[in-house]
Structures are given as structure tokens and as C-alpha cells.
N, C-alpha and C positions, 0 to 999 in steps of 0.2 A: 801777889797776883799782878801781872803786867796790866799798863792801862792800854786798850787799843781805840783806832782812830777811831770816830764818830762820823756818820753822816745825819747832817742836821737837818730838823724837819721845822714848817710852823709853829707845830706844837709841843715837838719833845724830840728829844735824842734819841738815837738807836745805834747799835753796834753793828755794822756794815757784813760781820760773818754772820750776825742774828736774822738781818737785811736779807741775806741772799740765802738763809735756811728758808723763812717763809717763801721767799718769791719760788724756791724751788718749788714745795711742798705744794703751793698753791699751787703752780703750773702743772705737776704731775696729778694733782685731783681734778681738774680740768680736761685732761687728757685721760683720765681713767688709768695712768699707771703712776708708781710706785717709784722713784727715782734713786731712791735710796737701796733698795731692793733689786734692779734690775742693775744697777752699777757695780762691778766689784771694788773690793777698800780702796786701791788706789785710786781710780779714778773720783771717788768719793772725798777721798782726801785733796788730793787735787782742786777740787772742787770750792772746797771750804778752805783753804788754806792762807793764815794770816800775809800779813803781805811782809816781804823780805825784811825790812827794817824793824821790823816786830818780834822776829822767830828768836826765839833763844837758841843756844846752841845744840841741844836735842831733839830740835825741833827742825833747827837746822840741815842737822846732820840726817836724819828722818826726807826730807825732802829732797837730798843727794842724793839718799838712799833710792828712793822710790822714783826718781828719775832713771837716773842709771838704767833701774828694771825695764822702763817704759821703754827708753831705747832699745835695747836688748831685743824685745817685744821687735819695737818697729823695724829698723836697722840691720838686726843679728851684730850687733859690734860691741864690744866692751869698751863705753862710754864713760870716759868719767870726768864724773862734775865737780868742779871742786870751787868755791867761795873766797879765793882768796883776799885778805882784806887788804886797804890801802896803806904803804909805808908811810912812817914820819918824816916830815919835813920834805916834803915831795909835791911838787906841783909840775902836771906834764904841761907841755908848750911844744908846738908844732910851725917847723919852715918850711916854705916851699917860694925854692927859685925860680920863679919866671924866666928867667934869663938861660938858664937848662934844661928846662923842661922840653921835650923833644914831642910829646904827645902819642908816644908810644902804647897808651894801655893797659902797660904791664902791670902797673900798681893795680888796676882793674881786677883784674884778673886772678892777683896773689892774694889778694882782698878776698872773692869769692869762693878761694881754694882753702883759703886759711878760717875765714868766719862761718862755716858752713851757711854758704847761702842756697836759695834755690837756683837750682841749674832750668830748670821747666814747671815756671814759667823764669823766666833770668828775673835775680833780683841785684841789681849793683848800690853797692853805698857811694861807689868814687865814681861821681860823670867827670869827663873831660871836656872842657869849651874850647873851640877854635875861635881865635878871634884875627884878624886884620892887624898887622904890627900899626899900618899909618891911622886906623881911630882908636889904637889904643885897648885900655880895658872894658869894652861895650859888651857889657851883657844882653843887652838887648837884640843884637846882634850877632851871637855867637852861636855856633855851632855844634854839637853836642852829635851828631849824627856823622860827621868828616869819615872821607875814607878815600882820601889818596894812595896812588900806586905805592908813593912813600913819602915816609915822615920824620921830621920835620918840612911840610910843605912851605915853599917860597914865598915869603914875606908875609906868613903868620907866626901865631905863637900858641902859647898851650895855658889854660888855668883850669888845674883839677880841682874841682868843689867837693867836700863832705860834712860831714859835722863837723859844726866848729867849736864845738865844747864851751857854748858860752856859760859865760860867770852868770851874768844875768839874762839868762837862759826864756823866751817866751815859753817854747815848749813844756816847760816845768809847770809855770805856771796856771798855764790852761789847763792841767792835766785835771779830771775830777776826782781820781779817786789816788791821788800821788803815787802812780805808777813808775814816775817819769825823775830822778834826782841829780841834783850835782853833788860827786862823791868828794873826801877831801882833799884830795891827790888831783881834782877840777875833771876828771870823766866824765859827762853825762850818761847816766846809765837807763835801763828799763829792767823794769820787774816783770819778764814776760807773761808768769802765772797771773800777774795782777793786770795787765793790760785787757782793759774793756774794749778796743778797738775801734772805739768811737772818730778814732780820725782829728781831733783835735789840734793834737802836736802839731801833724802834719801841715794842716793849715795856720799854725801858729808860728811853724818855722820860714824865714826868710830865704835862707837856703837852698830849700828843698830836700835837707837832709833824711828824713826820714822815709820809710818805704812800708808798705802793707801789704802785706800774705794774702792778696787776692784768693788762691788756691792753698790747696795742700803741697806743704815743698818738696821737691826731688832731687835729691842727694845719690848720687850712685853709689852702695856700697861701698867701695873701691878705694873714694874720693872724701870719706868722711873723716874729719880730722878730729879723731877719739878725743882732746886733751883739749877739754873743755871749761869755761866758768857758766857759773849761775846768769850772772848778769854780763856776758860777752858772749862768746861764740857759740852757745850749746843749739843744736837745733830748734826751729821755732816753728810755733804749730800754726794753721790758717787761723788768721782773722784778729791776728798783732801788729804792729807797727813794728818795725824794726830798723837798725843804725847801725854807725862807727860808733867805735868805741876805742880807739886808738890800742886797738887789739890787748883789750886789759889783759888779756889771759896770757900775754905776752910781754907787756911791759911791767907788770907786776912780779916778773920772775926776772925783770933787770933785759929785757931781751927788747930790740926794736921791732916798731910794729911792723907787718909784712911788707907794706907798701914803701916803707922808707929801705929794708932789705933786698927789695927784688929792682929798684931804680936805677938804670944802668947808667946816667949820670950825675947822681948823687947830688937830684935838683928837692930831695926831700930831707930834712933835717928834724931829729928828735930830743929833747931831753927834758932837764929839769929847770924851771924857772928859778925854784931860789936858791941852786948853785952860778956863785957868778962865773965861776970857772968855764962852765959850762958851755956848748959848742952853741946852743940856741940864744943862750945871754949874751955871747959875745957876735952873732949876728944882729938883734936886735942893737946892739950898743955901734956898729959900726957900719949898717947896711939900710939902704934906705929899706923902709920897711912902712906895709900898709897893710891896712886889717878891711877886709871885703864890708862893704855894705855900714861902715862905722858908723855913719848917723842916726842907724837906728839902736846907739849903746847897748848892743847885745855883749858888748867885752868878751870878745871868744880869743882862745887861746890858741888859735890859729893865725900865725902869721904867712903874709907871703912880702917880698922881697925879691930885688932886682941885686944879686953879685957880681955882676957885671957890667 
């Protein structure tokens, strides 16, 4: 029998699926209904469902399963979820040129196309700052809202901020019920199922990376990018936090994420940290290079850099 996590009490332990059967039950006797009864299985399941790092693979596979449907249900699209897991010897690492970066957008944009975000209310993981070339990198300062006739506007420049996949991740740590991981390939992920939406992260992150499902999200048909993971792009219900992910569901199939593919001058750089060969290792080894916010030793694997 697998062991599952505990939420610790005073006076004794409990099993957090055991946790949230009572508080159901209790709540629906209070209310005069039946919750288990008026739910059908999936939703049930759902409901009760261990948290990712726990499932074995038929359990797994069960919860692909019953996704997929729910889609189906919501969408009308043939959805499919797939878990793929992290390669050997693989650490992602992320550049970004300052010195190229034109503040065009577009990574915005291919971001929201590719990770199905909500279109209404707009949910973006990638903001772009404007900043002043003569004070430099002033966050304090920056612009996030810009919209010149056109761009790159005279005598600024561009730093797009998102997750920065740190090693020593606050976000992780705040989470209460470890929703929130750093995978071994350094992705920070979420367990959407398991996210209690307490808002945490969000305030834990320096960033600002993370976002929350104020609403129910709207996806048009149309627009819905069927080729999904667990823990990356799959749709996400109201009342989650959600992120980058350096489009696992894309780099895990050896592919660049969208925002470094759609970058019209090639001011975004991707790869593997512990190949030295590597086009991001030989950036870090020859390019002046600075890691946003470093005093606070979050160690994110996001570099940005001047090639110019």
C-alpha cells in the first residue's frame, strides 16, 4: 500500500483524502444534501483525487482518462492529456537578450495561443516592461502598459518577466498542501487538481509570476490547443493559480517553447544546462549575464544577458 502525505494536527495525524471526505460529508449534512449522491463518478473522483506525485500509473492513467471526458463535456474537442515525464540528464535554462529584444509582444501572445490561457478575462504569464535606456534596469519604473505607434520606441528598451523556475523556489515552499514542485529537468510545476487557491505562491513570488483564475476561463473553440500535459498546458478551472512552464508539453518532446519560436529576433535563447555544448552554456560562459532580483537567492534558471 502506498504511504500518502499527512496533514498534521495537535493531536494526531490524518490523511488529507480522509480530511477532505469528512469536511465533504459534513458540509453536505449541514446543507441537507448528499454530495456524493448528487455528483456523478467523475466529478467525485475528482474530487478525492491523491495528488500527482502519489498516483500510480493506473491511477494515473484513470485520471487522463476522466479528464479528457470532462473536456469533451466542456469544449466539444478531443483533448488529450498526456503526463509526460522528465528526461535524464536534462536541466532546462532560459536567455533573454536585452540588447534584442524589440518589446514586440509576440512571445505574449504565442504564450496565450499555445498554453491555453483565458482569452475573457485575458490571463498572460509573459508581461513586458519598458524601461528608460539612461536609468537602466528600474523596475520601479517600468512600464508594463507601453503602446507606442511603434516599437522598439527611442531610447528604451524591453525585459519580459515570467517564471523564473527557481531552484530555490519561495513559491514551493509556501504551498500547504505541496501543490506547487520543482520537477528534475528544474520546471516548477502545479498540480491543478490539488491546488487549493489560497493565493499563497502568488504572494510568495517575487516575480509576479503567477496568475489566478478569478473567473471561469474562455477558450474559443477554435483556439484550443488539443495537445496537452497534466502539469502544463491543459485547461484550468476557476479558482487555481497558474504559470510558465517553459511549455513542458513542448520541451519535453525536444521542441522550443512557443515564446523562444515566435521571437522575430532571436533575443530568446533555450536549452540544456548540463550540456556544455549547448547554445545557453555557451552564453552564460561568454556574455555578460544577470539573474533579475539575485539577492533574494531564489537561483532561477532564467538568465537574461546583454549580446551586444
Amino acid at each position: 500500500m502506498k504511504e500518502r502525505k499527512k496533514i498534521l494536527h495537535p493531536h494526531r495525524s490524518i490523511e488529507r483524502r480522509d480530511f477532505m471526505k469528512w469536511m465533504a460529508v459534513g458540509t453536505a449534512s449541514i446543507a441537507g444534501l448528499s454530495l456524493l449522491s448528487s455528483c456523478d463518478s467523475d466529478k467525485r473522483e475528482a474530487f478525492f483525487q491523491d495528488q500527482f506525485k502519489e498516483l500510480d500509473e493506473n491511477e494515473l492513467k484513470a485520471v487522463l482518462e476522466r479528464l479528457e471526458r470532462g473536456y469533451k463535456k466542456e469544449y466539444n474537442a478531443d483533448i488529450e492529456v498526456n503526463a509526460t515525464a522528465p528526461m535524464d540528464h536534462v536541466l532546462f535554462g532560459y536567455g533573454l537578450d536585452l540588447s534584442k529584444c524589440i518589446g514586440c509582444r509576440r512571445c505574449v501572445y504565442a504564450c496565450v495561443e499555445e498554453n491555453n490561457q483565458s482569452r475573457n478575462p485575458e490571463v498572460h504569464w509573459i508581461k513586458v516592461l519598458e524601461m528608460e535606456k539612461d536609468k537602466g534596469a528600474d523596475l520601479l519604473h517600468s512600464d508594463v502598459y507601453y503602446n507606442p505607434e511603434q516599437v522598439p520606441e527611442e531610447g528604451h528598451f524591453y525585459m519580459p518577466v515570467q517564471c523564473q523556475q527557481c531552484k530555490n523556489a519561495p513559491c514551493v515552499k509556501v504551498c500547504p498542501v505541496e501543490a506547487t514542485w520543482t520537477e528534475p529537468d528544474g520546471i516548477v510545476v502545479v498540480d491543478y487538481d490539488w491546488c487549493l487557491g489560497c493565493r499563497n505562491c502568488m504572494s510568495a513570488c517575487p516575480y509576479g509570476a503567477r496568475k489566478f483564475n478569478w473567473a471561469s476561463p474562455e477558450i474559443p473553440q477554435e483556439e484550443i490547443n488539443i495537445h496537452t500535459e497534466y502539469l502544463g498546458n491543459r485547461p484550468r478551472a476557476k479558482g487555481v493559480v497558474e504559470k510558465c512552464t517553459f511549455c513542458i508539453q513542448r520541451v519535453r518532446q525536444g521542441l522550443y517553447p512557443a515564446c523562444v519560436e515566435i521571437c522575430p529576433v532571436g533575443s530568446r535563447k533555450f536549452g540544456n544546462l548540463l550540456d556544455e555544448q549547448s547554445e545557453i552554456r555557451t552564453i552564460m560562459k561568454n556574455k555578460r549575464v544577470f539573474i533579475l532580483k539575485e539577492e533574494l537567492n531564489t537561483q532561477p534558471k532564467f538568465y537574461y544577458f546583454y549580446g551586444t
